[in-house]
PANUMAR-421210 format. One line per field, with one value per residue (C-alpha): residue in one letter; z, y, x; residue number from 1; chain. Coordinates in nm, 2 decimals, padded with zeros to 4 digits. Layout:
// PANUMAR-421210
type <- c(a | ...)
z <- c(Z | ...)
y <- c(Y | ...)
x <- c(X | ...)
seq <- c(NUM | ...)
mol <- c(A | ...)
// end
This chain:
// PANUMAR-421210
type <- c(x | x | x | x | x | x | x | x | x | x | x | x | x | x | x | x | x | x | x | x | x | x | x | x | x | x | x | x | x | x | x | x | x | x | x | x | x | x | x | x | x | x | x | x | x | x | x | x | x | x | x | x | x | x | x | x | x | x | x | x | x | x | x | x | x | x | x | x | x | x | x | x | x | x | x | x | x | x | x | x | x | x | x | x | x | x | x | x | x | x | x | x | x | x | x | x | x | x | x | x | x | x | x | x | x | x | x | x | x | x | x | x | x | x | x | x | x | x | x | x | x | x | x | x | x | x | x | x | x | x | x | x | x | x | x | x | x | x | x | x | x | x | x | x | x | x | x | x | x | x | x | x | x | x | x | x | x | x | x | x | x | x | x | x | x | x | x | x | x | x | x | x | x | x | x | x | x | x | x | x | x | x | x | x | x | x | x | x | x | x | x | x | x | x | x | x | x | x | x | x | x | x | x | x | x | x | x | x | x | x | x | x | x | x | x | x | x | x | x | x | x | x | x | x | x | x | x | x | x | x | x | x | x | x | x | x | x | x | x | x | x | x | x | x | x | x | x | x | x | x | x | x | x | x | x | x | x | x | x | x | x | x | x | x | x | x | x | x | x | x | x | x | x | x | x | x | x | x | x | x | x | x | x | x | x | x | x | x | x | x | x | x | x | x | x | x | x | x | x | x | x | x | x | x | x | x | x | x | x | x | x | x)
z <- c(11.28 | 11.49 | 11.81 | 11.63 | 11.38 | 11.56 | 11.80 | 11.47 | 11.37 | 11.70 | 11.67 | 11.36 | 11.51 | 11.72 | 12.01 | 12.08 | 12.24 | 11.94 | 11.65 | 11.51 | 11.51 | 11.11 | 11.06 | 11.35 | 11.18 | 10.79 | 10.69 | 10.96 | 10.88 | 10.50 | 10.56 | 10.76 | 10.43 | 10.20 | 10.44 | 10.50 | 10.12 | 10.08 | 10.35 | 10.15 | 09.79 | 09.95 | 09.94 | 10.13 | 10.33 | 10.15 | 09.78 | 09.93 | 09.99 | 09.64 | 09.53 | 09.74 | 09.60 | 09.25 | 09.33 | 09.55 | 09.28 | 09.06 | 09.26 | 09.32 | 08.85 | 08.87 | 09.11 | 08.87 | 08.62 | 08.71 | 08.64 | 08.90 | 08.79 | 08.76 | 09.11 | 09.25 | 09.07 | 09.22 | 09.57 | 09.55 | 09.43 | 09.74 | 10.00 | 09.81 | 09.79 | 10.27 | 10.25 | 10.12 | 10.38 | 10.62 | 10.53 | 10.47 | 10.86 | 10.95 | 10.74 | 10.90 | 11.28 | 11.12 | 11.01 | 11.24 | 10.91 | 11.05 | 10.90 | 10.92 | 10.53 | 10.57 | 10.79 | 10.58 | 10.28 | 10.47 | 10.55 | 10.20 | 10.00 | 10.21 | 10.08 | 09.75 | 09.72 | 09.88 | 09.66 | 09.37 | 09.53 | 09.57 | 09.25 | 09.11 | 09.31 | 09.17 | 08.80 | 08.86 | 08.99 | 08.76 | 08.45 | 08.63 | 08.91 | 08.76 | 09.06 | 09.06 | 08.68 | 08.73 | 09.02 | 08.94 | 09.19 | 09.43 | 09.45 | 09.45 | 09.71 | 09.92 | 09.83 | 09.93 | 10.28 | 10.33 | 10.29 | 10.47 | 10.77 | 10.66 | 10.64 | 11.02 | 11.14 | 11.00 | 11.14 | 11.52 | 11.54 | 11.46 | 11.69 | 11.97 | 11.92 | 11.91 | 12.26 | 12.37 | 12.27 | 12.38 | 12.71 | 12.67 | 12.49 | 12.53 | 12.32 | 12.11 | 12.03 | 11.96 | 11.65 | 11.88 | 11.73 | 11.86 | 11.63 | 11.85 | 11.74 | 11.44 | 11.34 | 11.51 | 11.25 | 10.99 | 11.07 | 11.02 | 10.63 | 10.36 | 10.06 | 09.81 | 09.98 | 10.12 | 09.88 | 09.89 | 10.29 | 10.40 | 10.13 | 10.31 | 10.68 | 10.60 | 10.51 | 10.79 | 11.05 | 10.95 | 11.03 | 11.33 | 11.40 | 11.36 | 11.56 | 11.90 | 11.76 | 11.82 | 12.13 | 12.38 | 12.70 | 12.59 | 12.52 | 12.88 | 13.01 | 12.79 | 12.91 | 13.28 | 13.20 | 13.10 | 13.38 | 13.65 | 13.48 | 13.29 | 13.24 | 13.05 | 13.35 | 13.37 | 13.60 | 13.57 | 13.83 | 13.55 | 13.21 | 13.36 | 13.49 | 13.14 | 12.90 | 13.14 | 13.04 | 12.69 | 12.56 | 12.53 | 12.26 | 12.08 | 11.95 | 11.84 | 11.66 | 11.49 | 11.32 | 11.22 | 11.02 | 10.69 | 10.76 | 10.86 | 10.60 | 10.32 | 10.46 | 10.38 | 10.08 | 09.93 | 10.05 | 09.88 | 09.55 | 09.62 | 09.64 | 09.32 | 09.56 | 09.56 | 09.75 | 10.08 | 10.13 | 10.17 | 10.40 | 10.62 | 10.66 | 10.74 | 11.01 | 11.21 | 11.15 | 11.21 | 11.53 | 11.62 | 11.62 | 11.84 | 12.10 | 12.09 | 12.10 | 12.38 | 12.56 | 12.56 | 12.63 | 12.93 | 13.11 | 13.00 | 13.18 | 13.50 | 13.46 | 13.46 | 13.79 | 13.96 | 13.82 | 13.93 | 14.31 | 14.31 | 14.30 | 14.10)
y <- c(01.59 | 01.92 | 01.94 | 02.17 | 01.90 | 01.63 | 01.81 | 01.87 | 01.57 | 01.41 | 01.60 | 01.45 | 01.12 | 00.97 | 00.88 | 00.65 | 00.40 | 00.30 | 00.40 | 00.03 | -00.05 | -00.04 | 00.29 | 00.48 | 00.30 | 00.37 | 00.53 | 00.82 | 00.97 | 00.95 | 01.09 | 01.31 | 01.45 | 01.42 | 01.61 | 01.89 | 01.91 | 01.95 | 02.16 | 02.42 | 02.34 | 02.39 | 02.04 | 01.92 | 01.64 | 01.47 | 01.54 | 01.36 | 01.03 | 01.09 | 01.05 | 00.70 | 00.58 | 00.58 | 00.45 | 00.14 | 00.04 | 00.07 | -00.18 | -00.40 | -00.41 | -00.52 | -00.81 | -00.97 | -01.06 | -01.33 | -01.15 | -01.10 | -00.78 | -00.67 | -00.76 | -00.60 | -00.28 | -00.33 | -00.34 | -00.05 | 00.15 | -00.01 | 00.08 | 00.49 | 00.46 | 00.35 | 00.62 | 00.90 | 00.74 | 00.81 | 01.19 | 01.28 | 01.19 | 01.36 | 01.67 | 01.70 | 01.73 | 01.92 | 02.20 | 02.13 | 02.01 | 01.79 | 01.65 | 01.32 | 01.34 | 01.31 | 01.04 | 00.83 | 00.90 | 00.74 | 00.41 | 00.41 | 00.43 | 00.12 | -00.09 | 00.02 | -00.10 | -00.43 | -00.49 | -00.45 | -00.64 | -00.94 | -00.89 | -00.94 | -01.26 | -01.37 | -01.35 | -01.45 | -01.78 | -01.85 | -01.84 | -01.96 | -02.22 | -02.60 | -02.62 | -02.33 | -02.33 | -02.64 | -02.45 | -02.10 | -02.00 | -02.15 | -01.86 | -01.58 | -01.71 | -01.73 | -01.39 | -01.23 | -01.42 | -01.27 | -00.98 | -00.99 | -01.03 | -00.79 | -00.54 | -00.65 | -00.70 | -00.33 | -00.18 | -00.34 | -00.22 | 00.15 | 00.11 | -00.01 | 00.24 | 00.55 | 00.40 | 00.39 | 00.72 | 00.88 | 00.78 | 00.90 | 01.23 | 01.29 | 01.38 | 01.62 | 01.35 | 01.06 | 01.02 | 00.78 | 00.85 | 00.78 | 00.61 | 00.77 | 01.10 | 01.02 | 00.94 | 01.25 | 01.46 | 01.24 | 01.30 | 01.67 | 01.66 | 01.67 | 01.42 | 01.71 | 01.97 | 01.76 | 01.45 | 01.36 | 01.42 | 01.25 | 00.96 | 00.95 | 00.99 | 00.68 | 00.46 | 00.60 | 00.56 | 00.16 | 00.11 | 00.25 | 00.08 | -00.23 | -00.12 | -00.08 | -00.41 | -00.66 | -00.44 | -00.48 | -00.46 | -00.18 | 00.02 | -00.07 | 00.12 | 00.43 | 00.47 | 00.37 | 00.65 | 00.92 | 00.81 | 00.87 | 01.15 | 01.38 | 01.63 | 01.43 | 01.47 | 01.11 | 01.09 | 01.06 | 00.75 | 00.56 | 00.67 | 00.55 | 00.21 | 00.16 | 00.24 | 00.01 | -00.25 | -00.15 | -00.11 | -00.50 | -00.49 | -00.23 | -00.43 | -00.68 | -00.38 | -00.32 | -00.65 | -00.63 | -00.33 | -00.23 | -00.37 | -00.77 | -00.78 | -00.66 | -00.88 | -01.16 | -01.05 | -00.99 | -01.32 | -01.50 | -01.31 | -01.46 | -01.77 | -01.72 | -01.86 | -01.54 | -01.77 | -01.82 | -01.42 | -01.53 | -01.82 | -01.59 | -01.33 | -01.64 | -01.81 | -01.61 | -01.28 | -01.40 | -01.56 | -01.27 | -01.08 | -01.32 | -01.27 | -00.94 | -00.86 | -01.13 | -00.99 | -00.61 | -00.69 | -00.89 | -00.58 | -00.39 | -00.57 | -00.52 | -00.16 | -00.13 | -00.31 | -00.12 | 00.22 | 00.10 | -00.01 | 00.36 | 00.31 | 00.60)
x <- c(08.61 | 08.62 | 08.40 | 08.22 | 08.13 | 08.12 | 07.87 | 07.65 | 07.64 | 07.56 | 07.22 | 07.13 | 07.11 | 06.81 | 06.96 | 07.29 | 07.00 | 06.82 | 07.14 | 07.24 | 07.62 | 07.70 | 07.44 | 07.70 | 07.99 | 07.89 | 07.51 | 07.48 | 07.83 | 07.76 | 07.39 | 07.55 | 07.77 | 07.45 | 07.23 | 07.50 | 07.53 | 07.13 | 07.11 | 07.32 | 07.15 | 06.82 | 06.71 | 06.44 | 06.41 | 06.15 | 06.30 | 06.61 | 06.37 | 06.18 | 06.53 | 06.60 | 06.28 | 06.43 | 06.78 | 06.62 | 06.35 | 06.66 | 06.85 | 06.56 | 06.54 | 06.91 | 06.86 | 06.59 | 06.95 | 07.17 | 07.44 | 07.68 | 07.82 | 07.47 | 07.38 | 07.66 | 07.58 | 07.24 | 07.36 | 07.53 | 07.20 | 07.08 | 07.36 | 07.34 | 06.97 | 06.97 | 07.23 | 06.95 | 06.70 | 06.89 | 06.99 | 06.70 | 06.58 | 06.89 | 06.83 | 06.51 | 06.65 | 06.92 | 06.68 | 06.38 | 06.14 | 05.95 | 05.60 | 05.40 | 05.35 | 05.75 | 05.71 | 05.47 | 05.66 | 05.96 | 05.82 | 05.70 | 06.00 | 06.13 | 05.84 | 05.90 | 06.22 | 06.15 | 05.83 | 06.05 | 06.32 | 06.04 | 05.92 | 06.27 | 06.35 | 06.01 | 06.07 | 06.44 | 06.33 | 06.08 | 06.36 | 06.68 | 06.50 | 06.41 | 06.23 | 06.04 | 06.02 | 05.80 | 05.58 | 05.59 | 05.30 | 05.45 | 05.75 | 05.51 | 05.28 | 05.61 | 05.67 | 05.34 | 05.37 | 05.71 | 05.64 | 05.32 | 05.56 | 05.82 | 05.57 | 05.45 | 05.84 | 05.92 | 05.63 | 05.67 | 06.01 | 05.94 | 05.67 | 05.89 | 06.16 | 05.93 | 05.83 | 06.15 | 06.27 | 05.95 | 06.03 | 06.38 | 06.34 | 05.99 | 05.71 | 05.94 | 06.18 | 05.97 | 05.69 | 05.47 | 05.10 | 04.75 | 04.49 | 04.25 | 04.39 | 04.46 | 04.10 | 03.95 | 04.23 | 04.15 | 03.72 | 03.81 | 03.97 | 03.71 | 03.77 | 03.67 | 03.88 | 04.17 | 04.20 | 04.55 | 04.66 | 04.29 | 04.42 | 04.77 | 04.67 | 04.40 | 04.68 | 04.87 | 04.59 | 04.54 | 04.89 | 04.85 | 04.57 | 04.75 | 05.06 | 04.84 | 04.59 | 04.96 | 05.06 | 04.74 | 04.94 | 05.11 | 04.83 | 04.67 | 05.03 | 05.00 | 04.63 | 04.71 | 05.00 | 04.74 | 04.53 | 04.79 | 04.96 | 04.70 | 04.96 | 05.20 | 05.47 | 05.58 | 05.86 | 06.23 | 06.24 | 05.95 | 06.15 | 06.44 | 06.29 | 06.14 | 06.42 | 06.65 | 06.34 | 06.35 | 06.72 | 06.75 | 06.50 | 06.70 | 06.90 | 06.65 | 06.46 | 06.76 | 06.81 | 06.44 | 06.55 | 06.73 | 07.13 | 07.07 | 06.81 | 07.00 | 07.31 | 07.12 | 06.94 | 07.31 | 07.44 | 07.16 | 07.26 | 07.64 | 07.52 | 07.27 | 06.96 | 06.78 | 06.49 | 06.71 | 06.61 | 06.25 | 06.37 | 06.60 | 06.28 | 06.04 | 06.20 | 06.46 | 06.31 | 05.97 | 06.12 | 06.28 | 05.94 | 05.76 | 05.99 | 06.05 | 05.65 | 05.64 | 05.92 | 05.75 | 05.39 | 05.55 | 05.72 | 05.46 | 05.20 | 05.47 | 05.48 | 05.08 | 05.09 | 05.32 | 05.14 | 04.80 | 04.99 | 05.10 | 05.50 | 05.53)
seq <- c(1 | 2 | 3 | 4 | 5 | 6 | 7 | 8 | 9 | 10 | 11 | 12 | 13 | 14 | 15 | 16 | 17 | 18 | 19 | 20 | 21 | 22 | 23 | 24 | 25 | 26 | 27 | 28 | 29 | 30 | 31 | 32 | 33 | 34 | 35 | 36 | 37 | 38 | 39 | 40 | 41 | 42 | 43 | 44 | 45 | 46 | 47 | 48 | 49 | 50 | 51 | 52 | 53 | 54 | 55 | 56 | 57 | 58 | 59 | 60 | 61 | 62 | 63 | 64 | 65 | 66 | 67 | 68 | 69 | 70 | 71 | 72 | 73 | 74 | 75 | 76 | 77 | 78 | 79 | 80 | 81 | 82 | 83 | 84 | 85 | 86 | 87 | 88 | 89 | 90 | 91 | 92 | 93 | 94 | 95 | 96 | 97 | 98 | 99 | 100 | 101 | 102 | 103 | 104 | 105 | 106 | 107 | 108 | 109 | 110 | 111 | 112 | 113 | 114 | 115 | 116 | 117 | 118 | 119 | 120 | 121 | 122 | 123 | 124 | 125 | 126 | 127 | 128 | 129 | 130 | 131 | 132 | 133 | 134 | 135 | 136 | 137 | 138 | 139 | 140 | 141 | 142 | 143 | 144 | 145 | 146 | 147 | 148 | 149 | 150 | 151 | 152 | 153 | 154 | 155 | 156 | 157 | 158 | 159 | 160 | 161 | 162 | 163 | 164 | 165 | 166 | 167 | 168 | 169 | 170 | 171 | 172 | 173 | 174 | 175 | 176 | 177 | 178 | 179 | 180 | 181 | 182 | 183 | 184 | 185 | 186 | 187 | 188 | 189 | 190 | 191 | 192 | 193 | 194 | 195 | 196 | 197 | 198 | 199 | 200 | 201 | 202 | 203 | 204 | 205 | 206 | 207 | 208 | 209 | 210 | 211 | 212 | 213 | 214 | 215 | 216 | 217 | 218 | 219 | 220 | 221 | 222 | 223 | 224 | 225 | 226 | 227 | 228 | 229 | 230 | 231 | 232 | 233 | 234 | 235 | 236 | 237 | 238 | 239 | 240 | 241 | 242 | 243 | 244 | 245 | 246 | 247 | 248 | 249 | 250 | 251 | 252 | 253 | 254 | 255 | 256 | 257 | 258 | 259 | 260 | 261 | 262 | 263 | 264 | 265 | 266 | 267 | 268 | 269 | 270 | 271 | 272 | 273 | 274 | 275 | 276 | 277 | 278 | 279 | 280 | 281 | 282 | 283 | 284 | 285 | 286 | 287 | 288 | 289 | 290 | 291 | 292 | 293 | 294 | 295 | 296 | 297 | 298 | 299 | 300 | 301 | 302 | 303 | 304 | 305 | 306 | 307 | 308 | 309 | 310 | 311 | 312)
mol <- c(A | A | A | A | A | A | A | A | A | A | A | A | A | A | A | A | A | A | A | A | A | A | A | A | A | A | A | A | A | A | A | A | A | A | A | A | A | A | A | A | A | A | A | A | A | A | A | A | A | A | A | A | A | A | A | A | A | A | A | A | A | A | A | A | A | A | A | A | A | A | A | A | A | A | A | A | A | A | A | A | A | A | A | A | A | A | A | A | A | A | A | A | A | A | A | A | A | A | A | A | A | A | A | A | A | A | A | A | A | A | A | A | A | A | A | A | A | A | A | A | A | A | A | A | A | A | A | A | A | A | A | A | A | A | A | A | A | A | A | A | A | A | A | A | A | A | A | A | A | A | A | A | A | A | A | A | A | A | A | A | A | A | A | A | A | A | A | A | A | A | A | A | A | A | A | A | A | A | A | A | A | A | A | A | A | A | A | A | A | A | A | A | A | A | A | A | A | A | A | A | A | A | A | A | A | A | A | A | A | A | A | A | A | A | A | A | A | A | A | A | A | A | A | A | A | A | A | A | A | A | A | A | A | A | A | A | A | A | A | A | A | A | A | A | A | A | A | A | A | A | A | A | A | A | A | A | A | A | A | A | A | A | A | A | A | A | A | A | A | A | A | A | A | A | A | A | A | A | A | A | A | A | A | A | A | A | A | A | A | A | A | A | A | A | A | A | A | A | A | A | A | A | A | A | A | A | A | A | A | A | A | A)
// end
């Protein structure tokens, strides 16, 4: 890879502080080939996730036979369909189009994958499991409480690292939204006239809603922020103090993402018990969210103090 090149592709990727070890090592330079390609055939970011969409609910399809050739097939669909998800972010930054319909329709091409991917395991156990041939309600109600928390565990680590980067990049490099804001844009769209963005920036809104709902202390900072810095002009000394607070929990946003799920989602296909996927996701991810919130809302609770002492 030239400087050139290497320089290019650098800019495609958030920042080193959030990237996660096997997306540097395998995803981004692969998305990096894909969105290079699309760039030149015109592509748009958001046909390249459309695209992912298809290739991941494909995947999830495959999973539901107990066939190991089948599954393995299926895991591949998965691996190309995470390597369009992450093109498509990089296309964007690579050509500057960036939109929150883009945004939403990101995050929803992940839960379309996963709800067929749980839908799979579902109907899978219920033909292959004596045990949950005998309760078959029994899989699905664990199914609907996993992903209950996936949903939350997804959404908590976004959250965290579009603090993070907002703090290291500013405004321009970060997608941390206001539900505040976001309800006074979404007041202004008319149902008749706007159906379809009103429609997407409700469901949007609610999840932001819930984002600041789990993240109280958080939200105390970001207004004691606006409070003591009405011009936005937070100061290097703070961002600095904060991201040395915050890059811990990278890591632990990481795991909460795409890679360690699907390593364990794989491994339970190996070991034909689909089921241990819902395990892995209900007690070490779940555990792993607990702290990390605690973890946050803890500093973040410092940093108000400090603010409202005048430090900075």
């Amino acid at each position: 890879m030239t400087a050139e090149t290497e320089s290019s592709y650098r800019s495609t990727l958030k920042s080193m502080d959030t990237e996660e070890h096997i997306d540097l090592a395998f995803y981004r330079p692969i998305g990096y080939m894909w969105a290079c390609l699309a760039k030149k055939l015109g592509v748009t970011p958001n046909a390249i996730t459309i695209a992912s969409i298809f290739l991941g609910v494909g995947a999830g399809v495959l999973f539901y036979f107990p066939d190991m050739w089948l599954n393995v097939i299926g895991i591949l669909l998965l691996v190309w369909a995470n390597s369009f998800d992450s093109a498509d972010g990089q296309l964007a930054r690579m050509t500057k189009q960036y939109s929150r319909i883009g945004r939403i329709l990101d995050g929803l091409s992940g839960d379309l994958w996963f709800a067929t991917i749980y839908i799979a395991i579902c109907l899978r156990e219920n033909v292959t499991s004596p045990f949950f041939m005998d309760r078959p309600w029994l899989i699905w109600v664990i199914a609907v409480v996993t992903g209950l928390c996936h949903a939350k565990q997804a959404a908590m680590a976004d959250y965290y690292r579009q603090f993070h980067l907002y703090f290291l990049k500013g405004e321009d490099g970060s997608e941390l939204e206001r539900a505040d804001l976001l309800r006074e844009k979404l007041a202004s769209l008319s149902w008749s006239r706007d159906f379809w963005q009103k429609l997407t920036l409700t469901f949007y809104t609610n999840y932001t809603v819930q984002q600041e709902a789990t993240t109280r202390s958080m939200q105390r900072l970001r207004a004691a922020l606006r409070r003591r810095f009405p011009d936005g002009r937070i100061p290097q000394s703070f961002r600095d103090a904060f991201r040395r607070a915050s890059l811990p929990l990278m890591k632990y946003t990481n795991i909460l993402s795409f890679n360690w799920r699907t390593i364990a989602l794989f491994t339970s296909l190996f070991l034909e018990m689909p089921w241990l996927y819902f395990a892995f996701e209900l007690t070490v991810l779940n555990f792993l969210l607990v702290m990390m919130v605690a973890r946050h809302e803890r500093f973040c609770r410092r940093f108000t103090k400090e603010l409202e002492d005048g430090k900075y």
